[in-house]
PDB file of N, CA, C and O in Angstrom:
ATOM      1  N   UNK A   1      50.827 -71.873 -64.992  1.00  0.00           N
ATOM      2  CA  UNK A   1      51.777 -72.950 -65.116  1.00  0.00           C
ATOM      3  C   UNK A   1      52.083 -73.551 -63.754  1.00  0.00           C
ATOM      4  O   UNK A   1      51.941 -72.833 -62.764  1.00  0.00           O
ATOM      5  N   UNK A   2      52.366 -74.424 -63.662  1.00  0.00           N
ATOM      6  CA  UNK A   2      53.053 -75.191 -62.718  1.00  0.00           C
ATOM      7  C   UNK A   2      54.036 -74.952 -62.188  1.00  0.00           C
ATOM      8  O   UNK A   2      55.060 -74.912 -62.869  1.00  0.00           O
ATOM      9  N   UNK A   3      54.092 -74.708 -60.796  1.00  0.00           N
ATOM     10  CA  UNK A   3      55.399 -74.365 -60.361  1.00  0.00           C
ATOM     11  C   UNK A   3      56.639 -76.138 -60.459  1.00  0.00           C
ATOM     12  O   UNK A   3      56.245 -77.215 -60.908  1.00  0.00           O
ATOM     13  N   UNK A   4      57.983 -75.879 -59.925  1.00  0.00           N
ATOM     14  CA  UNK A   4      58.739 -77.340 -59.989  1.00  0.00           C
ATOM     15  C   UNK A   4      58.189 -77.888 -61.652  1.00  0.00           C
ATOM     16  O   UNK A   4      58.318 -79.089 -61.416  1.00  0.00           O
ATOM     17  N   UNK A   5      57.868 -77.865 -62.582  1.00  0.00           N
ATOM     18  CA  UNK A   5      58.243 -79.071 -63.494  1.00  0.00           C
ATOM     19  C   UNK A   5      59.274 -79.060 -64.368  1.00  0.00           C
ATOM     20  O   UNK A   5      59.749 -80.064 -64.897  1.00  0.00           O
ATOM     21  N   UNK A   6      59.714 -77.678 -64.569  1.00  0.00           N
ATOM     22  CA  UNK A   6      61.227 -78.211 -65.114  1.00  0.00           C
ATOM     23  C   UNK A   6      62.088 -78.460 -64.088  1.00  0.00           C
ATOM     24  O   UNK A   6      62.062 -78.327 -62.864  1.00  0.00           O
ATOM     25  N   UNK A   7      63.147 -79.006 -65.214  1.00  0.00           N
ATOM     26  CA  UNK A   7      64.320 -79.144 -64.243  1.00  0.00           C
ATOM     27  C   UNK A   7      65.045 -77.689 -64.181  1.00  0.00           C
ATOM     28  O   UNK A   7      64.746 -76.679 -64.819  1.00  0.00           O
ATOM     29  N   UNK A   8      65.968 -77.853 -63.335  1.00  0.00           N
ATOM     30  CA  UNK A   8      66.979 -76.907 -62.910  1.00  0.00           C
ATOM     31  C   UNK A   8      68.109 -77.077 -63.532  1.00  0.00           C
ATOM     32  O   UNK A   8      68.646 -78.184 -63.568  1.00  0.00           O
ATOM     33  N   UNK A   9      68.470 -76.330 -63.935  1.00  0.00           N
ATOM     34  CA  UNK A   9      70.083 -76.393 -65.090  1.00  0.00           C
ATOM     35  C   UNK A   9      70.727 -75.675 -64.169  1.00  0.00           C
ATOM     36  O   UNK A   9      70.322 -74.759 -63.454  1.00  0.00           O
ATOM     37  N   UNK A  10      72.282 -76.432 -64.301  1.00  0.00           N
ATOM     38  CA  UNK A  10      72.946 -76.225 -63.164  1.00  0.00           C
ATOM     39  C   UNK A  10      73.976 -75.760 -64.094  1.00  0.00           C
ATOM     40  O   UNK A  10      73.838 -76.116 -65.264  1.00  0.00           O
ATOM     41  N   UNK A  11      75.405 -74.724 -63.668  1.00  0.00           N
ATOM     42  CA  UNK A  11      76.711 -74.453 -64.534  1.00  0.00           C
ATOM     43  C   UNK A  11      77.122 -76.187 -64.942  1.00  0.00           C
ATOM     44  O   UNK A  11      76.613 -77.000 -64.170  1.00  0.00           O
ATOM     45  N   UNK A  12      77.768 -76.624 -65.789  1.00  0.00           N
ATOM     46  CA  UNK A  12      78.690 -77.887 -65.739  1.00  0.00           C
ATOM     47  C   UNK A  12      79.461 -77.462 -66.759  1.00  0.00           C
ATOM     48  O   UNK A  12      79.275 -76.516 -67.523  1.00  0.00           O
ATOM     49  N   UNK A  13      80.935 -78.765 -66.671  1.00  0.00           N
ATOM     50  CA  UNK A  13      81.702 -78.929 -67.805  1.00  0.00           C
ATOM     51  C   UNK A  13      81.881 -80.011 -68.151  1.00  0.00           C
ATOM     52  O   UNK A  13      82.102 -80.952 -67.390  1.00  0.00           O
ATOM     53  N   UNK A  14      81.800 -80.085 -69.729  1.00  0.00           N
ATOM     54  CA  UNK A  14      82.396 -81.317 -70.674  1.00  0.00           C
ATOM     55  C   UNK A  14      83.185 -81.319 -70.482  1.00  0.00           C
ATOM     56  O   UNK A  14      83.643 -80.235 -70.119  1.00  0.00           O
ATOM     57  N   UNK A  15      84.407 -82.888 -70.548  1.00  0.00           N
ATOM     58  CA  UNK A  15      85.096 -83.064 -71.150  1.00  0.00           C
ATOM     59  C   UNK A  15      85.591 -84.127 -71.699  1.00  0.00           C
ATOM     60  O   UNK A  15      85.587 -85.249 -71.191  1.00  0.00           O
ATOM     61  N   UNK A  16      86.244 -83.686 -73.243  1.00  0.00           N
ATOM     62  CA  UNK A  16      85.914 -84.744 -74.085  1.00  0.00           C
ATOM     63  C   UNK A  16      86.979 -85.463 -74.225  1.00  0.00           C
ATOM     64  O   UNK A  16      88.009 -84.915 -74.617  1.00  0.00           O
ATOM     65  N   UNK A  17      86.954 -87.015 -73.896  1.00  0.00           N
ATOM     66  CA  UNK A  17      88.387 -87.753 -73.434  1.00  0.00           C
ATOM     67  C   UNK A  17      89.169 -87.861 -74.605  1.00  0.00           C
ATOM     68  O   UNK A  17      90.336 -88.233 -74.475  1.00  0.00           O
ATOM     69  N   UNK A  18      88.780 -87.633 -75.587  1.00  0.00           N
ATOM     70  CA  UNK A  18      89.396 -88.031 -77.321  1.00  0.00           C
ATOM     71  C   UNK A  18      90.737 -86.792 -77.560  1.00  0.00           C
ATOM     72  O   UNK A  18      91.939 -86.885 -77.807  1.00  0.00           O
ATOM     73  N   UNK A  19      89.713 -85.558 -77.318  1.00  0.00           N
ATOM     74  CA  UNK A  19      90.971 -84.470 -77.514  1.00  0.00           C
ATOM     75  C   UNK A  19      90.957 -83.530 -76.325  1.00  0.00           C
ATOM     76  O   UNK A  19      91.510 -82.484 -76.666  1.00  0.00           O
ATOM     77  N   UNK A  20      90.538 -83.483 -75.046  1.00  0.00           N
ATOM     78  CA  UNK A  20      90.691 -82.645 -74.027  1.00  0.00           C
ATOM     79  C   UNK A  20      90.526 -81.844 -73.726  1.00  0.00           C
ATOM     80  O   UNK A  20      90.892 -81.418 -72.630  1.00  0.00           O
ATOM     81  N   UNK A  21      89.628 -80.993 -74.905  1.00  0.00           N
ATOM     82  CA  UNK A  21      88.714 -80.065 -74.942  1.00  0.00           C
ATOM     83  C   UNK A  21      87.743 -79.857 -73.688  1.00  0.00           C
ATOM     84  O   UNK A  21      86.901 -80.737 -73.870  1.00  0.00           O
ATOM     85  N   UNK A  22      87.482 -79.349 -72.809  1.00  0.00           N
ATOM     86  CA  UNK A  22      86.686 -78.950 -72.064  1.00  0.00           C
ATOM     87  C   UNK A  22      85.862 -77.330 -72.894  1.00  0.00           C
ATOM     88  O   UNK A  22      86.275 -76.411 -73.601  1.00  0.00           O
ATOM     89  N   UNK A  23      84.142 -77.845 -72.098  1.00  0.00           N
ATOM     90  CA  UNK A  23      83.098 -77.064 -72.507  1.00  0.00           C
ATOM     91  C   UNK A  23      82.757 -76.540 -71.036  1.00  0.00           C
ATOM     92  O   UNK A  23      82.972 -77.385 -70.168  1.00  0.00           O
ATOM     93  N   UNK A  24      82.211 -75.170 -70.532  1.00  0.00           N
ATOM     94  CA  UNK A  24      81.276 -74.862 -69.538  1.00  0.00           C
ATOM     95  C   UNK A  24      79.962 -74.548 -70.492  1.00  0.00           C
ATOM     96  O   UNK A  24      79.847 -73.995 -71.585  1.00  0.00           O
ATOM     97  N   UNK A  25      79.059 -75.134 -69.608  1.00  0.00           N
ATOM     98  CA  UNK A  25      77.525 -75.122 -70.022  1.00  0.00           C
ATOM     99  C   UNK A  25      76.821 -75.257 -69.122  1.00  0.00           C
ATOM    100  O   UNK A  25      77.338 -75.257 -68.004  1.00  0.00           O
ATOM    101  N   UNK A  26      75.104 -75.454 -69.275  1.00  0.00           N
ATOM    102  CA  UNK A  26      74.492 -75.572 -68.262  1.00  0.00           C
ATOM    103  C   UNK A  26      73.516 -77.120 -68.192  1.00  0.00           C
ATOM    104  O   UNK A  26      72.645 -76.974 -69.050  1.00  0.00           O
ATOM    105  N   UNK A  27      73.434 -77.760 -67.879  1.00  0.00           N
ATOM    106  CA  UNK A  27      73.149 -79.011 -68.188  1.00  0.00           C
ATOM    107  C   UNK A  27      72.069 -79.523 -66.629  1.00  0.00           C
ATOM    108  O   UNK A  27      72.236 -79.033 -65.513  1.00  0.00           O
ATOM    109  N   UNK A  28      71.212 -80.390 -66.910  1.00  0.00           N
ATOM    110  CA  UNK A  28      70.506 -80.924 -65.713  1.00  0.00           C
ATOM    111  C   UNK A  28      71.106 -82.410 -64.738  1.00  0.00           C
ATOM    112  O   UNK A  28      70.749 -82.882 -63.658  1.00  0.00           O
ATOM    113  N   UNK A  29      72.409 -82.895 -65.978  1.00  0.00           N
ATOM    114  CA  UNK A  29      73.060 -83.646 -64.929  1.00  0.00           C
ATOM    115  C   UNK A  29      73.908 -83.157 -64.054  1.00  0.00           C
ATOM    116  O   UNK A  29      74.280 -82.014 -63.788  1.00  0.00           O
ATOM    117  N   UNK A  30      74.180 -84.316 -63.605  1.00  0.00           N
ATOM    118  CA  UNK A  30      75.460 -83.771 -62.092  1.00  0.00           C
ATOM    119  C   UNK A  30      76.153 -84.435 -62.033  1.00  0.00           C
ATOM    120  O   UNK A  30      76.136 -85.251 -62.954  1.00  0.00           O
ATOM    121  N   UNK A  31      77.153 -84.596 -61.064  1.00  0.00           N
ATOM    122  CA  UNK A  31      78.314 -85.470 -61.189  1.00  0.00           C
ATOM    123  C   UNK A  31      78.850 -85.254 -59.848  1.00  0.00           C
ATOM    124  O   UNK A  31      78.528 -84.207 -59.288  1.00  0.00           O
ATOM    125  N   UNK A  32      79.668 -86.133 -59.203  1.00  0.00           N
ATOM    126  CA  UNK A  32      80.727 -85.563 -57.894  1.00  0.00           C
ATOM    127  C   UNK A  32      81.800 -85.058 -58.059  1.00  0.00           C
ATOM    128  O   UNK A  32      82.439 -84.339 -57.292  1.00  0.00           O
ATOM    129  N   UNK A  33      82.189 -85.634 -59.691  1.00  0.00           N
ATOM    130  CA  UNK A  33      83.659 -85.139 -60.213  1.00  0.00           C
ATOM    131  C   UNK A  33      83.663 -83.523 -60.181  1.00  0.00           C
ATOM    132  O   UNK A  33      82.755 -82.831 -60.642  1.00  0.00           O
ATOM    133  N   UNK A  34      84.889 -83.016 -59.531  1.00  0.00           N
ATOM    134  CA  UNK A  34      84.990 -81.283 -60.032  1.00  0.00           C
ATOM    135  C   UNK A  34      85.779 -81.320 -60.457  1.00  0.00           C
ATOM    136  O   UNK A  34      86.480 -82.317 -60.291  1.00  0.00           O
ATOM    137  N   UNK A  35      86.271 -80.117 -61.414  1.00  0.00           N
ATOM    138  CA  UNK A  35      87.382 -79.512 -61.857  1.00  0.00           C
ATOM    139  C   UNK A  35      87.279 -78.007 -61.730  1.00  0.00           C
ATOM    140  O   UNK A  35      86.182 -77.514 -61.993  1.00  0.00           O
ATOM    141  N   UNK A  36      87.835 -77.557 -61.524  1.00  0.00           N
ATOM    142  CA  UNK A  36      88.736 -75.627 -61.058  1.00  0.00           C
ATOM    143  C   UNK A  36      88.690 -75.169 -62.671  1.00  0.00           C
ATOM    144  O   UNK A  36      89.452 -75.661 -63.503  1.00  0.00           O
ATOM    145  N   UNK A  37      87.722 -74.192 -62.974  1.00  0.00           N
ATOM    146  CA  UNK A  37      87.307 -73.738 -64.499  1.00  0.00           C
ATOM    147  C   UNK A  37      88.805 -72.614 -64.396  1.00  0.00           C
ATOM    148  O   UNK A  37      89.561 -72.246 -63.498  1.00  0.00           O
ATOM    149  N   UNK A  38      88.701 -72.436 -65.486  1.00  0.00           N
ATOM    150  CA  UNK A  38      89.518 -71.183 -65.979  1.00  0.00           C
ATOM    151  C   UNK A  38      89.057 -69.658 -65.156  1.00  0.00           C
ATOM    152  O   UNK A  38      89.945 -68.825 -64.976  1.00  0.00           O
ATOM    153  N   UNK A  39      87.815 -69.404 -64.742  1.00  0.00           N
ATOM    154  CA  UNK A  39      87.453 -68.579 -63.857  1.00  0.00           C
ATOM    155  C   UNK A  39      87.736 -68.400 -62.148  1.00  0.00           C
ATOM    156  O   UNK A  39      87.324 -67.517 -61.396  1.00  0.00           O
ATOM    157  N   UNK A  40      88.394 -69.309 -61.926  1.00  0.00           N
ATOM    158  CA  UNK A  40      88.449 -70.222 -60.437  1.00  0.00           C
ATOM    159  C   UNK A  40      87.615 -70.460 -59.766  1.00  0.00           C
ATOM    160  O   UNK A  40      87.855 -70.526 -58.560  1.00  0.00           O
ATOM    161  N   UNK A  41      85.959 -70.747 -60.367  1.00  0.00           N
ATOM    162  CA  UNK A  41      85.221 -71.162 -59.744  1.00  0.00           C
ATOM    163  C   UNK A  41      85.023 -73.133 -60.063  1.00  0.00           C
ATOM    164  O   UNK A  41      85.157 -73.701 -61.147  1.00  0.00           O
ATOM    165  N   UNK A  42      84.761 -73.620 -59.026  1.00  0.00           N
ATOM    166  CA  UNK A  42      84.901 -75.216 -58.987  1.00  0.00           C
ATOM    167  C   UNK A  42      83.714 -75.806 -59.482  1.00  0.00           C
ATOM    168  O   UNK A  42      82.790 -75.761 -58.670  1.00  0.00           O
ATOM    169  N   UNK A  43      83.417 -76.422 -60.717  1.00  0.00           N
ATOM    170  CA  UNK A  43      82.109 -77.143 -61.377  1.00  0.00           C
ATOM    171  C   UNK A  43      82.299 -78.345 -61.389  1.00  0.00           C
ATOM    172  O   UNK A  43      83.428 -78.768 -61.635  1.00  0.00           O
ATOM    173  N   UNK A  44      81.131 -79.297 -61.098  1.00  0.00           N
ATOM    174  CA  UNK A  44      81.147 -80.354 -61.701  1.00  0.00           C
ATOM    175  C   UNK A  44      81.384 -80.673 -63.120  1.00  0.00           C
ATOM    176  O   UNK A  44      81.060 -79.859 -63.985  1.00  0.00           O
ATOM    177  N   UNK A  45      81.984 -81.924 -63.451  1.00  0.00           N
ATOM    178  CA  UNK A  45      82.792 -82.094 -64.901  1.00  0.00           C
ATOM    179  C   UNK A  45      82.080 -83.766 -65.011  1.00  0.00           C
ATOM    180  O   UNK A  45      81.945 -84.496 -64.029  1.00  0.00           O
ATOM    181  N   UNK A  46      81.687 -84.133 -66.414  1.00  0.00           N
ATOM    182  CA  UNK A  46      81.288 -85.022 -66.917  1.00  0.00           C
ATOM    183  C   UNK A  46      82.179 -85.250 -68.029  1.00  0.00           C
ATOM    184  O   UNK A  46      82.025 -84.477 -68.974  1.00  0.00           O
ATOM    185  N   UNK A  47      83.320 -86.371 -68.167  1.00  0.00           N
ATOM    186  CA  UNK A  47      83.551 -86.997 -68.585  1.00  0.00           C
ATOM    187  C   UNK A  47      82.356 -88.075 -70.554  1.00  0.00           C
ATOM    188  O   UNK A  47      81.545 -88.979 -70.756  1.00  0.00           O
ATOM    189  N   UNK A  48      82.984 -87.260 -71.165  1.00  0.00           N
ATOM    190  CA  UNK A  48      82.795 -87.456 -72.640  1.00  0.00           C
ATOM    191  C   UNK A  48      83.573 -88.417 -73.396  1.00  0.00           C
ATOM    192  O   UNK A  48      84.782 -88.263 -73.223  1.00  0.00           O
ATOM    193  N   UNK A  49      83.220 -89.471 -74.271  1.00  0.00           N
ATOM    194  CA  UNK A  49      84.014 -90.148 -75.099  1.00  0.00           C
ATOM    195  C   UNK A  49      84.116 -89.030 -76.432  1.00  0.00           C
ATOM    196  O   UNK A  49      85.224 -89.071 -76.966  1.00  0.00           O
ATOM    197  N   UNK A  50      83.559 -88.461 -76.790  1.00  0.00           N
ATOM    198  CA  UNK A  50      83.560 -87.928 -78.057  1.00  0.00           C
ATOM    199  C   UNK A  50      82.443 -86.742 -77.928  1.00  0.00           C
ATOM    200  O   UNK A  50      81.489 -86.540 -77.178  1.00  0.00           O
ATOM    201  N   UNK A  51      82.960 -86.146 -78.892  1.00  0.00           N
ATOM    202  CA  UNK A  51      82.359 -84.351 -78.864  1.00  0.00           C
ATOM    203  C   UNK A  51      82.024 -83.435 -80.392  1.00  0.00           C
ATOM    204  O   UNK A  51      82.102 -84.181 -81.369  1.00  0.00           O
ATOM    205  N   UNK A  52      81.741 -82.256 -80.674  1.00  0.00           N
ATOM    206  CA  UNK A  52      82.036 -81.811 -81.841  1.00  0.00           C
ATOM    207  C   UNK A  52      83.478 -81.620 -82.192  1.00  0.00           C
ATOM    208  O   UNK A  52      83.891 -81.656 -83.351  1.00  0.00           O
ATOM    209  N   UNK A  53      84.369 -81.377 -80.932  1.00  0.00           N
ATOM    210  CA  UNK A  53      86.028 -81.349 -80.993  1.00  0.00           C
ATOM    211  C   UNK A  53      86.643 -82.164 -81.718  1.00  0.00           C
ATOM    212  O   UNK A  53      87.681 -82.002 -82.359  1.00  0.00           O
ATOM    213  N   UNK A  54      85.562 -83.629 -81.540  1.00  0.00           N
ATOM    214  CA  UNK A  54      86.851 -84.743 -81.755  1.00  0.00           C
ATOM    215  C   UNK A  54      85.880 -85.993 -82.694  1.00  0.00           C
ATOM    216  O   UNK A  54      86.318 -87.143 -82.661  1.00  0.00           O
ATOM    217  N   UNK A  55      84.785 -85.760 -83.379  1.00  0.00           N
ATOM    218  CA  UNK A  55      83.468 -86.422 -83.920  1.00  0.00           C
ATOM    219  C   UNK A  55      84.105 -85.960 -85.576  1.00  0.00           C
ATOM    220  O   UNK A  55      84.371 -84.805 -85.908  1.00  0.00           O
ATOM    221  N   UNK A  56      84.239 -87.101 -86.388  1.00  0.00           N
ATOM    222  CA  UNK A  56      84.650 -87.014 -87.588  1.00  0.00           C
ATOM    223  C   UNK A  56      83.448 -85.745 -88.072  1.00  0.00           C
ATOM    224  O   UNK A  56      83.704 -84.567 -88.319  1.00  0.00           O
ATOM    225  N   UNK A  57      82.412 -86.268 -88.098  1.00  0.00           N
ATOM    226  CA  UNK A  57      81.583 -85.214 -89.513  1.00  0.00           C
ATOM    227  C   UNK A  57      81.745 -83.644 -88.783  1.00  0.00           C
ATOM    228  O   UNK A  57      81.323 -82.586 -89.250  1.00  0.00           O
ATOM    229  N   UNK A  58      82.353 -83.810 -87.736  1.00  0.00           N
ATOM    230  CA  UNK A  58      82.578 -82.107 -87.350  1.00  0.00           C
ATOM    231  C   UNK A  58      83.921 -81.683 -87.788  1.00  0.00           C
ATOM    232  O   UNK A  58      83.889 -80.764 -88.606  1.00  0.00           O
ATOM    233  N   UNK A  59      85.225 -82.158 -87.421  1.00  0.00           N
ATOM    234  CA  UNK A  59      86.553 -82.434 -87.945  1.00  0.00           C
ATOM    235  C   UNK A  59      86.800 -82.723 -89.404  1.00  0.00           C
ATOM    236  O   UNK A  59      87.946 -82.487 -89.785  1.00  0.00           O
ATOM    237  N   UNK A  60      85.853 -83.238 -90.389  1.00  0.00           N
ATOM    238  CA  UNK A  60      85.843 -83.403 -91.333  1.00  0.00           C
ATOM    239  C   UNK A  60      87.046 -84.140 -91.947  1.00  0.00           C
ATOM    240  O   UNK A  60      87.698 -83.926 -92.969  1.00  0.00           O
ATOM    241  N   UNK A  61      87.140 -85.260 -90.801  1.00  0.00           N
ATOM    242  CA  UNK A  61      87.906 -86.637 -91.498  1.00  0.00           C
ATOM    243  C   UNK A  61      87.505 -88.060 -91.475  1.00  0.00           C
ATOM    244  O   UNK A  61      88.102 -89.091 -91.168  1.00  0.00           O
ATOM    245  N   UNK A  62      85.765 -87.678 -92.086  1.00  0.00           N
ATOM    246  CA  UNK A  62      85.084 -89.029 -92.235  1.00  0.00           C
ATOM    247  C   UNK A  62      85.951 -89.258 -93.149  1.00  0.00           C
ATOM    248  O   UNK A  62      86.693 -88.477 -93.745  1.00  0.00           O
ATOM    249  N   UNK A  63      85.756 -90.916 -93.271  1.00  0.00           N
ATOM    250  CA  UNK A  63      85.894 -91.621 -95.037  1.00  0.00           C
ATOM    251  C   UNK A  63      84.639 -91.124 -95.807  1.00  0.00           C
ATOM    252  O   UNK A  63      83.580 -90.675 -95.368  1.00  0.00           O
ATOM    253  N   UNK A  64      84.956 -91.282 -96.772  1.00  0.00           N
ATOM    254  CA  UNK A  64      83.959 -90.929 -98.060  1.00  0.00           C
ATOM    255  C   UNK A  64      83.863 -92.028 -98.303  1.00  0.00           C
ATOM    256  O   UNK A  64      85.029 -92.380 -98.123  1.00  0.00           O
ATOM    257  N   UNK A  65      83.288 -92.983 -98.619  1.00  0.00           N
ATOM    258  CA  UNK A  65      82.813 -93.829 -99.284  1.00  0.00           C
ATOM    259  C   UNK A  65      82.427 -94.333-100.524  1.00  0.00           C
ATOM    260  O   UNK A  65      81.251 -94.044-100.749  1.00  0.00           O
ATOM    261  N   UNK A  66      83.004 -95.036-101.505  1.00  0.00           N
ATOM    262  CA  UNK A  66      83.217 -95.363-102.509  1.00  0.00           C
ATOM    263  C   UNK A  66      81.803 -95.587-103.500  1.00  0.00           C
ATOM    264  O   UNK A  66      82.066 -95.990-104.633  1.00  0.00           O
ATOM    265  N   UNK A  67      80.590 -95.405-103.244  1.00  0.00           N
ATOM    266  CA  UNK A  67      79.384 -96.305-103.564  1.00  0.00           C
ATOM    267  C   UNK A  67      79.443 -96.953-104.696  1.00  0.00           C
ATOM    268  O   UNK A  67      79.243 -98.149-104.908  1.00  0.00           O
ATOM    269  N   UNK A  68      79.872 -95.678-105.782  1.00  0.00           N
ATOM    270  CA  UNK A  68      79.868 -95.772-107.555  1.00  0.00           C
ATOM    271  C   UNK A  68      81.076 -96.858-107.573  1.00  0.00           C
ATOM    272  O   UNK A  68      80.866 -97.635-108.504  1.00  0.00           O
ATOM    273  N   UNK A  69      81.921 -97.092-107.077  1.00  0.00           N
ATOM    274  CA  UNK A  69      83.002 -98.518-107.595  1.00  0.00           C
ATOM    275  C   UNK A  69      82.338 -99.768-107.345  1.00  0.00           C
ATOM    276  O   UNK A  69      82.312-100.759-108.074  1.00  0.00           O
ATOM    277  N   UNK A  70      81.524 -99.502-105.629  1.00  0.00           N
ATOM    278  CA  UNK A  70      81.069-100.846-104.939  1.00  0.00           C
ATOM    279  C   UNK A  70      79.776-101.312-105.689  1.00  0.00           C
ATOM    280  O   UNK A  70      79.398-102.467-105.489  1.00  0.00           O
ATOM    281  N   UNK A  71      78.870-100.279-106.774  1.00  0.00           N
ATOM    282  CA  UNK A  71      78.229-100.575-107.223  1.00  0.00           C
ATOM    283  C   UNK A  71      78.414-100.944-108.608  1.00  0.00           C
ATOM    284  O   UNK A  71      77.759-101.831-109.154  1.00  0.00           O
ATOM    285  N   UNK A  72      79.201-100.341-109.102  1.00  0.00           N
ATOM    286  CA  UNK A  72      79.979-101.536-110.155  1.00  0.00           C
ATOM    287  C   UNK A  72      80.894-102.876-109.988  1.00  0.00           C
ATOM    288  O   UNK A  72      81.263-103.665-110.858  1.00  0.00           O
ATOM    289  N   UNK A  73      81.086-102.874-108.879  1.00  0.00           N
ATOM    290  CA  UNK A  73      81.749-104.711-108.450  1.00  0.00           C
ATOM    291  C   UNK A  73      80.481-105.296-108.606  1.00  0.00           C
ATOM    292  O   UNK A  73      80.382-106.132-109.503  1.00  0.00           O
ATOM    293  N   UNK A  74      79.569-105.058-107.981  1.00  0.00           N
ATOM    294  CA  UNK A  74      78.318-105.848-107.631  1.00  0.00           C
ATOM    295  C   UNK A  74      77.564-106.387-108.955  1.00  0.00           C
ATOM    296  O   UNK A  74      76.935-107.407-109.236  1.00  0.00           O
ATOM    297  N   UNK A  75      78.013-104.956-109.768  1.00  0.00           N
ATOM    298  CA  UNK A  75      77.109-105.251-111.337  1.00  0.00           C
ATOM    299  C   UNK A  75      78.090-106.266-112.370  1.00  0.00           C
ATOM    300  O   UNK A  75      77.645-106.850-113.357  1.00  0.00           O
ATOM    301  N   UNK A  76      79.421-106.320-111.927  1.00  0.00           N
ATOM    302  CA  UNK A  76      80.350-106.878-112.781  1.00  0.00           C
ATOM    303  C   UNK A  76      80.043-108.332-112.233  1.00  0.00           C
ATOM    304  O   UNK A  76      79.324-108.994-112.981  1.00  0.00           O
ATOM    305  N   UNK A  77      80.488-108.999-110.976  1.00  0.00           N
ATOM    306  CA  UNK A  77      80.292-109.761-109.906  1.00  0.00           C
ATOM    307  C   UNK A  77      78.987-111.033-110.557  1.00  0.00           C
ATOM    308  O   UNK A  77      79.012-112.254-110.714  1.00  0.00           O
ATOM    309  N   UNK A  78      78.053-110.065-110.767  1.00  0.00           N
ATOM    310  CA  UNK A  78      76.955-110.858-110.992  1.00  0.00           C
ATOM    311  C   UNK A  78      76.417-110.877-112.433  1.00  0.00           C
ATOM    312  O   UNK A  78      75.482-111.651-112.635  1.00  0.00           O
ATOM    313  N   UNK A  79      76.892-110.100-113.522  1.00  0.00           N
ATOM    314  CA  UNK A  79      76.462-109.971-114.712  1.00  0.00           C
ATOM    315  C   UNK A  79      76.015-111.067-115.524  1.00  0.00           C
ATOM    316  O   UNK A  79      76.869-111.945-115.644  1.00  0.00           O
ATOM    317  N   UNK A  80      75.216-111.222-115.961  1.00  0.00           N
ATOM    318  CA  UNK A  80      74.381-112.657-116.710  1.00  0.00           C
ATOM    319  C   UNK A  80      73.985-113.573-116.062  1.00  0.00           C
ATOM    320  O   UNK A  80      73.842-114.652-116.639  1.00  0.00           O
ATOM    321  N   UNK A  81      73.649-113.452-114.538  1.00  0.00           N
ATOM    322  CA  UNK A  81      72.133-113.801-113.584  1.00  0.00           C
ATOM    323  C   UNK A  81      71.611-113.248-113.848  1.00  0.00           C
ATOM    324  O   UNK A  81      71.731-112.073-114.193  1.00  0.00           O
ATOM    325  N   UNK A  82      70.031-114.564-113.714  1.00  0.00           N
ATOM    326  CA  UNK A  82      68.412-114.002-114.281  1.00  0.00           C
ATOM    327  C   UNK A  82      68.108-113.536-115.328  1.00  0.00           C
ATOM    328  O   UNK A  82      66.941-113.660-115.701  1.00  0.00           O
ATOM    329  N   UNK A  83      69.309-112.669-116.351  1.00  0.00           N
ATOM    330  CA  UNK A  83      68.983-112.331-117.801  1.00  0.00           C
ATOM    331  C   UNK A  83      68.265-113.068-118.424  1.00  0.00           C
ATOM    332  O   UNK A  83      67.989-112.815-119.597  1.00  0.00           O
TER     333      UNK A  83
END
């Protein structure tokens, strides 16, 4: 194999601006931003809009969606076109 072709995964932390959840992981980006982990060691932190924390189908407060009504408007709506 090749020496150098992966990358190097470095410690980092998420965090997710929605609910404030912070993650440590190991990730190949970087950042200048730090934050002071719960361990007191200092990681770079990447800034998240959204996460499994705070992402409806994980939280489980998608909408459901109506199909069976919207597909009877459509059939009512248009009934006796093209017949």
């Amino acid at each position: 194999m090749k020496s150098e072709t992966h990358p190097t995964y470095m410690p980092i932390v998420f965090r997710d601006l929605a609910s404030g959840t912070t993650f440590l992981t190991r990730s190949t980006v970087t950042s200048q931003k730090t934050i002071e982990w719960e361990d007191g060691n200092t990681y770079p932190v990447i800034d998240v809009e959204i996460s499994s924390e705070s992402h409806p189908f994980y939280t489980g407060k998608q909408r459901i969606m109506d199909s069976a009504g919207r597909v009877e408007k459509f059939k009512n709506r248009y009934k006796g076109f093209g017949n």
